[in-house]
N, C-alpha and C positions, 0 to 999 in steps of 0.2 A: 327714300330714294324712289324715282318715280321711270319707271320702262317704259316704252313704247307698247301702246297698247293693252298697258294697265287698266283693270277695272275694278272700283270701287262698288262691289253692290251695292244695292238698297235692301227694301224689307222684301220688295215684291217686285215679279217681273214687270218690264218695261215693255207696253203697250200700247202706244199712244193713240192713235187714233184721228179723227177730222179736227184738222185744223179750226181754231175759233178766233185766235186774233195772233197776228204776226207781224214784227217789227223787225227792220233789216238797217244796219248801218256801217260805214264803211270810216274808219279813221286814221291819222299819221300816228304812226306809234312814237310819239312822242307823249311824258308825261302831262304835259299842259292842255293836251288834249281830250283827258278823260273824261272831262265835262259832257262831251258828247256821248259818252257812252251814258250817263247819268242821263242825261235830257232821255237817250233813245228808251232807257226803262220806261221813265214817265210817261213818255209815249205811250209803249206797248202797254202800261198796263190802265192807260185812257182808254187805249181802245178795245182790252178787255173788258172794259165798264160797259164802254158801248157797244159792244156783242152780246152783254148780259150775263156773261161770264169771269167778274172778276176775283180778282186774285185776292186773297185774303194778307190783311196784315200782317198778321204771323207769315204770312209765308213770302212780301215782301223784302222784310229787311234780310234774311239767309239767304236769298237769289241776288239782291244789289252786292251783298257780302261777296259770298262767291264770285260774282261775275266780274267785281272790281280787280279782287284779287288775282286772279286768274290774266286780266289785260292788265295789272301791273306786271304780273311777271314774262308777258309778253314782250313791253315794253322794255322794262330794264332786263331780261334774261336773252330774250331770243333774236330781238330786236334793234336792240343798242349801237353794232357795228354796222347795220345793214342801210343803207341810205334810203331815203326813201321809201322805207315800208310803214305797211298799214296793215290795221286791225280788220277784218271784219267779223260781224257778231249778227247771229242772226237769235230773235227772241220769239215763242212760238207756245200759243197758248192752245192745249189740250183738254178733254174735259174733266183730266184727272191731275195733271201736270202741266209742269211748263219745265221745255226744253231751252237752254242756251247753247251753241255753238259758236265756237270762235274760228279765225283761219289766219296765219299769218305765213310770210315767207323767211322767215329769221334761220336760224341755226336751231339742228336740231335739238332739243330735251333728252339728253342722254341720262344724266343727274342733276337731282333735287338739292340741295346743302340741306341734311336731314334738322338743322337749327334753323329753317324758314318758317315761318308762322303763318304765312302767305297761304302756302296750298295744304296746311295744315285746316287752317281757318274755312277754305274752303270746302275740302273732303268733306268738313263736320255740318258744311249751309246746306249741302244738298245728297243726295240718296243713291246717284250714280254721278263719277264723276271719270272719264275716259280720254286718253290722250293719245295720238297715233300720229304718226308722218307718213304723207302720202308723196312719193316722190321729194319734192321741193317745198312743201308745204306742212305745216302742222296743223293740226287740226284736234281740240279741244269740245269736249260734249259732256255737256251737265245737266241731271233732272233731277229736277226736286217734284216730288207727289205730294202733292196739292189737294186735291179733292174741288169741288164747287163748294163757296161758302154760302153759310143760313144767317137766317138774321141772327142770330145769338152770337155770330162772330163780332159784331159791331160794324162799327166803322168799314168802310170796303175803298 
């Protein structure tokens, strides 16, 4: 069951710090859509490449994870009756972390169906994960601590 304003720590507080690479996207919460949210990772994390700070493998696929999860359940949970609404997700590379935020106008996240594997899948991709309604809006915030990768990570 997930409350308003729930928060998932991590190991360590959350610090983040100057900004290194930022991707911003805005989408219809419909299913068919999520592609976009897919392209906008590849984005941001190109353009972590090219700030010289990128994201390590390992810590890839537990962000696409989460962040998928979290706009599916946007979509199908908050968003399903609401005509016209849209996602947006802002992706934000720190030099320790990468934050994601989501914002939608749906209905609020009162309760989770404790059998979803959804925001289960996700609690476990990232280190802080925090859910809040602002007025008319929800608002979604995820970070996974990252660190900068060495060569020995491989592949980047």
């Amino acid at each position: 069951m997930l409350r308003p304003n729930e928060v998932v720590p991590g190991p360590r507080v959350h610090a983040p710090g100057r900004v290194l690479a930022a991707t911003v996207v805005r989408f219809a919460a419909r299913p068919e859509r999520l592609a976009e949210l897919h392209a906008a990772f590849d984005d941001f994390f190109a353009a972590a490449k090219v700030a010289h700070t990128p994201v390590r493998a390992a810590d890839r696929a537990p962000l696409v994870t989460a962040g998928v999860e979290i706009a599916t359940n946007i979509i199908v949970h908050a968003c399903r009756e609401v005509p016209d609404s849209e996602v947006g997700v802002s992706l934000t590379r720190f030099a320790h972390s990468v934050e994601i935020a989501f914002e939608d106008v749906g209905v609020p996240y009162v309760v989770v169906e404790a059998t979803g594997r959804g925001l289960r899948l996700a609690r476990a991709s990232v280190h802080l994960l925090q859910y809040r309604r602002d007025g008319s809006i929800n608002r979604w915030h995820l970070v996974r601590d990252t660190g900068l990768p060495a060569p020995e990570d491989g592949e980047w």
